[in-house]
C-alpha positions in Angstrom: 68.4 15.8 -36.1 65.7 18.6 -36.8 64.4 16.1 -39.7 64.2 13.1 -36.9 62.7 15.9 -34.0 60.3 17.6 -36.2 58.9 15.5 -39.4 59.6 11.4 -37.9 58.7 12.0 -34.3 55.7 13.7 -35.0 54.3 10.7 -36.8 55.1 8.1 -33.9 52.9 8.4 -30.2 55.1 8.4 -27.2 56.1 5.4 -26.2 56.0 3.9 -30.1 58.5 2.0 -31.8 60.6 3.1 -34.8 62.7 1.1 -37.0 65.7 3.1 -38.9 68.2 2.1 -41.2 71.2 4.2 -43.0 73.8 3.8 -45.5 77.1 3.2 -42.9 80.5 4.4 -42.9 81.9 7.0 -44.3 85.0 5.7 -45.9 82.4 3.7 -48.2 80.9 6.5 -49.8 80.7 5.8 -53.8 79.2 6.9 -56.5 76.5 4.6 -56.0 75.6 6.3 -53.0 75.5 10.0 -55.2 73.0 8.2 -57.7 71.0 7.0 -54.6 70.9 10.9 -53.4 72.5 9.8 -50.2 74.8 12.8 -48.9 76.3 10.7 -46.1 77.1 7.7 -44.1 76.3 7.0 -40.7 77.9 4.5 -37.7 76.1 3.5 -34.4 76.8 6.4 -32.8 76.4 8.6 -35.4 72.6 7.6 -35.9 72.1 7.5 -32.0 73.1 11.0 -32.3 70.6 11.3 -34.9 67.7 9.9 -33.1 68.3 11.7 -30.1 66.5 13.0 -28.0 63.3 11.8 -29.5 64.1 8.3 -29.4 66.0 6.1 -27.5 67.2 3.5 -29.0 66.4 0.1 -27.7 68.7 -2.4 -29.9 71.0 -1.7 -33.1 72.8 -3.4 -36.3 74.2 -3.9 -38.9 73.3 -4.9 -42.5 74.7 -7.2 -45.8 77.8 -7.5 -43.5 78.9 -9.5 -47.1 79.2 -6.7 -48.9 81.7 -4.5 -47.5 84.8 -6.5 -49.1 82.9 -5.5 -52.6 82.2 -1.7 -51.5 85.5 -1.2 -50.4 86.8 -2.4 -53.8 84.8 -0.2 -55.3 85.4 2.4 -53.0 89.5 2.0 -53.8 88.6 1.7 -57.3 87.3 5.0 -57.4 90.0 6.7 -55.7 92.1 5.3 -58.4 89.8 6.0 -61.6 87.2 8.2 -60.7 84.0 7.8 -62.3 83.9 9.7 -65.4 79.7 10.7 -65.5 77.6 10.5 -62.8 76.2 6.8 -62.5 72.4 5.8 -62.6 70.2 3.4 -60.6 67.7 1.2 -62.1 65.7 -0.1 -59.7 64.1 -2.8 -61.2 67.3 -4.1 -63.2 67.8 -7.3 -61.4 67.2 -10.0 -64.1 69.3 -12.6 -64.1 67.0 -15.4 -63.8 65.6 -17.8 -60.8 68.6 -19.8 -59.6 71.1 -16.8 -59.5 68.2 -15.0 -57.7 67.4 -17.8 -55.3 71.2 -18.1 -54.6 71.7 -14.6 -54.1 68.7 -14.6 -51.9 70.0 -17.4 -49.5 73.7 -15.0 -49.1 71.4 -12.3 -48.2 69.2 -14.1 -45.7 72.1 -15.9 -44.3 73.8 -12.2 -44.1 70.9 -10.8 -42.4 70.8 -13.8 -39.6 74.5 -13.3 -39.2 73.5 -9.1 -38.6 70.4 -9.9 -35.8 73.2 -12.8 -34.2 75.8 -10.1 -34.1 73.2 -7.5 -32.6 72.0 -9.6 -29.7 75.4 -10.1 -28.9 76.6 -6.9 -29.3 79.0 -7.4 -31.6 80.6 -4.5 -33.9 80.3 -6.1 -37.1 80.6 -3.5 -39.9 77.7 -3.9 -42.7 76.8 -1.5 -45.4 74.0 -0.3 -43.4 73.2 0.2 -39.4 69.6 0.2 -38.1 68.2 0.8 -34.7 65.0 0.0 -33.3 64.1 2.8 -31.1 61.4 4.3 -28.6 59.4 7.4 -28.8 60.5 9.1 -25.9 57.5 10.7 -23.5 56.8 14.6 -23.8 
């Protein structure tokens, strides 16, 4: 909260719009999330919490809703057999060549309409991420 108070709200004018986005939900905290240097996972709340009382926030989500059966298996899987070194992120790894990219780009769009469907109807769909758009409060 001192993070959001002090070093974000600074940067936006009263009355300015902010988009965030966190990793979500505790219970799916992996490895992947120690090589990302995330220290946590957030929920709705949780990140409203955050924001406030800087921002309000003015409509919230979730994100790649698809891939919380897969985190969750990984998530169990590590319970079971914990990692044995700490894993690494490449960033720029993804090469597996323009169908499988295009394919895998139309789940993730699809995914994301699903999300922004969900949010306008308020619906609590769980995603591996939550996001708000929020408004700089007035000093």
């Amino acid at each position: 909260a001192e993070f959001v108070a002090g070093s974000i709200a600074q940067r936006v004018q009263p009355g300015g719009l902010l988009i965030a986005s966190v990793p979500a939900h505790q219970w799916l905290f992996t490895s992947h999330d120690q090589a990302l240097g995330h220290y946590r996972r957030h929920t709705h709340a949780t990140l409203r919490a955050l924001l406030a009382p800087s921002f309000t926030v003015v409509q919230q989500g979730s994100l790649f809703l698809s891939l919380v059966p897969p985190r969750a298996a990984q998530r169990l899987l590590e319970r079971v057999r914990p990692p044995r070194e700490a894993p690494s992120v490449v960033h720029s790894g993804w090469n597996h060549g323009p169908m499988l990219t295009r394919a895998v780009g139309g789940v993730l769009d699809a995914d994301a309409r699903l999300g922004l469907a969900a949010a306008r109807r308020r619906l609590p769909f769980a995603g591996l991420s939550v996001w708000a758009v929020c408004r700089r409060e007035h000093e």
